[in-house]
N, C-alpha and C positions, 0 to 999 in steps of 0.2 A: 501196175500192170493193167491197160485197158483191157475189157472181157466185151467181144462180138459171143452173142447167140447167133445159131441155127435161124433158118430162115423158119424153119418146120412147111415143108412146101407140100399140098396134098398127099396120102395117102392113096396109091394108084396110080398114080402118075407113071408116064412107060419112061424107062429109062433114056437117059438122052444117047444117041449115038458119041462115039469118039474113035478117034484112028491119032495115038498120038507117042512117039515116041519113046523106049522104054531106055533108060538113061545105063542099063548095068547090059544088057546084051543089044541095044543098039537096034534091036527090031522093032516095027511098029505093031503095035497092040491095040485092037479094036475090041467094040461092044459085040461084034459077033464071036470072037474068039471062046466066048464064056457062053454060047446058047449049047443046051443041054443039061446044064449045072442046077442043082436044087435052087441053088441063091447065086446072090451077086454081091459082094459088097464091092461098094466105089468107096476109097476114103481119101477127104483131101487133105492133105498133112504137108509140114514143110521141115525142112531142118533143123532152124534156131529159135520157133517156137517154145516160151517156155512149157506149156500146155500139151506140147507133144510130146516133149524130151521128157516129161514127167511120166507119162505113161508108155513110154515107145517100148522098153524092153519088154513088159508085160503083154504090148499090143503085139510083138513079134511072136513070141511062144502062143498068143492067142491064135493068133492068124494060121500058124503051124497047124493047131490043130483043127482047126475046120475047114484048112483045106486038106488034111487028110481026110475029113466024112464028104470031100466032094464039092464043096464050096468056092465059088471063081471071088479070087479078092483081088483086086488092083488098088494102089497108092497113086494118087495125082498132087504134082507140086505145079500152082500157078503164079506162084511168087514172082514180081519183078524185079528181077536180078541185078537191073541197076543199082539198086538201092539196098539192096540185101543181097549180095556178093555168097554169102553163105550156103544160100539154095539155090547156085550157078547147078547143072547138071554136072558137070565135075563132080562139085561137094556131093552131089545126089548120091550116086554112084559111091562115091566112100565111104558114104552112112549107108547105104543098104550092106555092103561087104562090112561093114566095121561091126552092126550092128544083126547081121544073117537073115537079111530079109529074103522071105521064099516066094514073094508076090512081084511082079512087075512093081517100079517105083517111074511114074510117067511123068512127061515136062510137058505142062502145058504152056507152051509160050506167047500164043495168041493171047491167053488167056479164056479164051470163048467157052470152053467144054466146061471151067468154070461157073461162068455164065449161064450154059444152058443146065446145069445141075443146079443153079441160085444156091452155089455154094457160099458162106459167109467168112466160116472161119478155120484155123488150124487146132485141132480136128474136127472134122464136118464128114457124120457118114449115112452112107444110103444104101441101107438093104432092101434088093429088090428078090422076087418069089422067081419061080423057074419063068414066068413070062414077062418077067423083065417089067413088073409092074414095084412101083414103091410098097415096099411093104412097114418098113422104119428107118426113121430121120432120127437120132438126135444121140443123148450121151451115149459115151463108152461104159461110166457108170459116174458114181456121184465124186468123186474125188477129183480134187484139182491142187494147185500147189500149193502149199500150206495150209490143206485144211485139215490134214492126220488121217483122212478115209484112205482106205486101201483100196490099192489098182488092183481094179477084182475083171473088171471087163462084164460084169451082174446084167446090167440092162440090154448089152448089145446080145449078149449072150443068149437071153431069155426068148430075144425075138429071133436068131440063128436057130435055136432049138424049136419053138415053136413051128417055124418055114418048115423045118427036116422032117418034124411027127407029123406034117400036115396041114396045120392050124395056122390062125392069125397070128401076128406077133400080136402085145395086147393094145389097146387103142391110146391108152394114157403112157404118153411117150414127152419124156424130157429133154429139151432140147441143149445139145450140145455147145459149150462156151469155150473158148479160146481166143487166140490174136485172131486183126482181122486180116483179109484176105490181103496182101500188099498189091493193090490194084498198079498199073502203069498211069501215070497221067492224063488225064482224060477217057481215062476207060471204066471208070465205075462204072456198075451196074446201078440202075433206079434206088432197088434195093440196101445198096450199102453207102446210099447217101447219106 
């Protein structure tokens, strides 16, 4: 199982804009929809990841509840569907309902909002502060498939909690590993050459 890191892309960085389709009610969902919100997380995940599937139920119950204290979270799928049939927006849609997801789960088909996140892999997440500035890039927490750690959600959590009491998340941030991004042909980014 090939393992992509996290790009780990500055600290501060403003969130990139997106306007992109939300695959389970069909409206389009933008980065303004979320201004007012303590945090933001953007997470890009996909289907048949096995890195995803390993933590998705845990990551659903998480998400639940931080967006109950107020937290905008959105799922972006940028998968090239040619070749991965599985994260067609169809499939999207029946794994959010299958699996009760309470967040937007978005297609990005261009691929570009990818792109302007220099997101790498599935899971790749980005908590941004109420001004839409990067606050933390990288894991969900230390476990991955076969390695017996429990999906705890510990790191993402830390720097969630942190945003909410006020504070920084803390600065030693581990970057997040999964598959890589399934680029369309000719469309990688520099990055994931």
């Amino acid at each position: 199982m090939a393992q992509t890191p996290s790009t780990m892309i500055p600290l501060g960085t403003p969130a990139p804009d997106f306007s992109l389709p939300d695959t389970v009610t069909g409206e389009t969902v933008s980065l303004s929809d979320f201004k007012g919100k303590p945090a933001l997380l953007v997470m890009f995940i996909c289907n048949h990841c096995p890195f995803v599937i390993h933590i998705r139920e845990k990551l659903v119950e998480f998400c639940k509840q931080y967006q109950d204290k107020g937290v905008g979270i959105v799922a972006i799928s940028a998968n090239d569907v040619s070749t991965h049939p599985d994260d067609s927006p169809d499939k999207m849609r029946e794994c959010a309902d299958q699996f009760g997801f309470t967040f937007p789960y978005l297609y990005d088909e261009s691929q570009e909002v990818a792109k302007a996140y220099s997101a790498a892999c599935t899971p790749d997440f980005f908590l941004f502060d109420n001004d839409h500035k990067l606050a933390y890039r990288g894991q969900f927490d230390d476990s991955r498939p076969g390695n017996d750690a429990p999906v705890t959600g510990a790191d993402l959590a830390a720097a969630i909690d942190a945003l909410l009491a006020g504070d920084a998340p803390p600065s030693q941030q581990k970057p997040s590993v999964g598959c890589n991004i399934k680029w369309k042909a000719g469309n990688e980014p520099p990055y994931a050459k």
